[in-house]
C-alpha positions as CSV (number, residue, x, y, z in Angstrom):
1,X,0.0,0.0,0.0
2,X,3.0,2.6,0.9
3,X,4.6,2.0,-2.4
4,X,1.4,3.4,-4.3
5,X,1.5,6.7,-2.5
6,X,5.1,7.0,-1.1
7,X,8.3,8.2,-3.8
8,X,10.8,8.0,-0.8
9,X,11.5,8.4,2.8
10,X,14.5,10.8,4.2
11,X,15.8,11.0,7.5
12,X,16.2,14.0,9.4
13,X,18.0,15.2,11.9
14,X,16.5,14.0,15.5
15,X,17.2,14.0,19.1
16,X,19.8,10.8,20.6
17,X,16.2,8.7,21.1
18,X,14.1,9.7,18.1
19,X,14.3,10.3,14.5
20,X,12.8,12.7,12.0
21,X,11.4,11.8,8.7
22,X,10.3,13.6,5.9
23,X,8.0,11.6,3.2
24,X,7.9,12.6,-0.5
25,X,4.3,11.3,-2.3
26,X,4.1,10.3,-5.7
27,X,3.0,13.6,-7.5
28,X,0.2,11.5,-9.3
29,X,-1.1,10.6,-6.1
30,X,-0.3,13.0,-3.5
31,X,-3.8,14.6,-3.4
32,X,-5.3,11.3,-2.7
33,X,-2.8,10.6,-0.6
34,X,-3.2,13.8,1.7
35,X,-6.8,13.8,2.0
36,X,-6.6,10.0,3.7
37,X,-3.9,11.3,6.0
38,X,-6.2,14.5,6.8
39,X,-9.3,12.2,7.0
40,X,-7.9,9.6,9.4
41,X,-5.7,11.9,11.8
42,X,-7.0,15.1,13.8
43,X,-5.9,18.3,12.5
44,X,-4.8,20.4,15.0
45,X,-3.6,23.3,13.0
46,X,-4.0,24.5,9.1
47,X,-2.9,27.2,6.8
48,X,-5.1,26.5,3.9
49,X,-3.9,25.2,0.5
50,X,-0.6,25.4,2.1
51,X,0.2,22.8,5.6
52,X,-1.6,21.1,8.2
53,X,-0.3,20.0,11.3
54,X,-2.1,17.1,12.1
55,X,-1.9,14.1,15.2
56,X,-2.2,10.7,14.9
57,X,-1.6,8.1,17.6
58,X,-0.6,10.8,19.6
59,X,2.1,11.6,17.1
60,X,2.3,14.9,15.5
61,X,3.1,15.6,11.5
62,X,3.0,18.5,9.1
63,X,1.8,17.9,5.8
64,X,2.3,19.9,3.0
65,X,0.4,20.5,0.3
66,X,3.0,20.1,-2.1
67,X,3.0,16.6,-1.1
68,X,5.6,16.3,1.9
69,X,4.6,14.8,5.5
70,X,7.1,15.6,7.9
71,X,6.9,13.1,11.2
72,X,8.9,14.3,14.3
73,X,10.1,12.3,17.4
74,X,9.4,9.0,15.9
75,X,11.5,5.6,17.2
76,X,12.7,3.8,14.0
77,X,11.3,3.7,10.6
78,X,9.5,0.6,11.7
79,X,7.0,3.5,13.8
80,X,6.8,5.5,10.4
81,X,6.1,2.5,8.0
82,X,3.3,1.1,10.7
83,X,2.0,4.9,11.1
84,X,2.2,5.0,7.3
85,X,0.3,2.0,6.2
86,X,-2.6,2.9,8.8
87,X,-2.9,6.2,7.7
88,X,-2.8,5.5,3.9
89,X,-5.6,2.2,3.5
């Protein structure tokens, strides 16, 4: 399910005990893609047609219009794939 929606994953800088990733969409599917994220987490914050800051497990993201999700203060990219594949079905 990722795959269809996800071009790749970077890492960002974190703290010692978390990690920061930033996820590029598929341009050809980023819209769909960012309305299931929007529709499935809480969004706390928005600033429209540009970002959302949204929560999810009690996790928070931004997510970009442009078709960028930025996830702070996870554990491992295990966290972000599981966080991921719920968000995105």
């Amino acid at each position: 399910m990722i795959e269809s929606y996800v071009s790749r994953v970077e890492e960002a800088c974190g703290s010692a005990k978390t990690k920061d990733y930033t996820v590029i969409l598929k341009f050809n599917n980023r819209e769909e893609a960012i309305k299931k994220v929007l529709e499935r987490s809480t969004v706390l914050r928005e600033v429209r047609g540009m970002a959302a800051k949204a929560s999810y497990d009690g996790k928070e993201f931004t997510v970009f219009m442009n078709g960028r999700i930025v996830f702070k203060s996870l554990k491992d990219r295990g966290e972000l794939n599981s966080m991921l594949e719920n968000l995105l079905k």
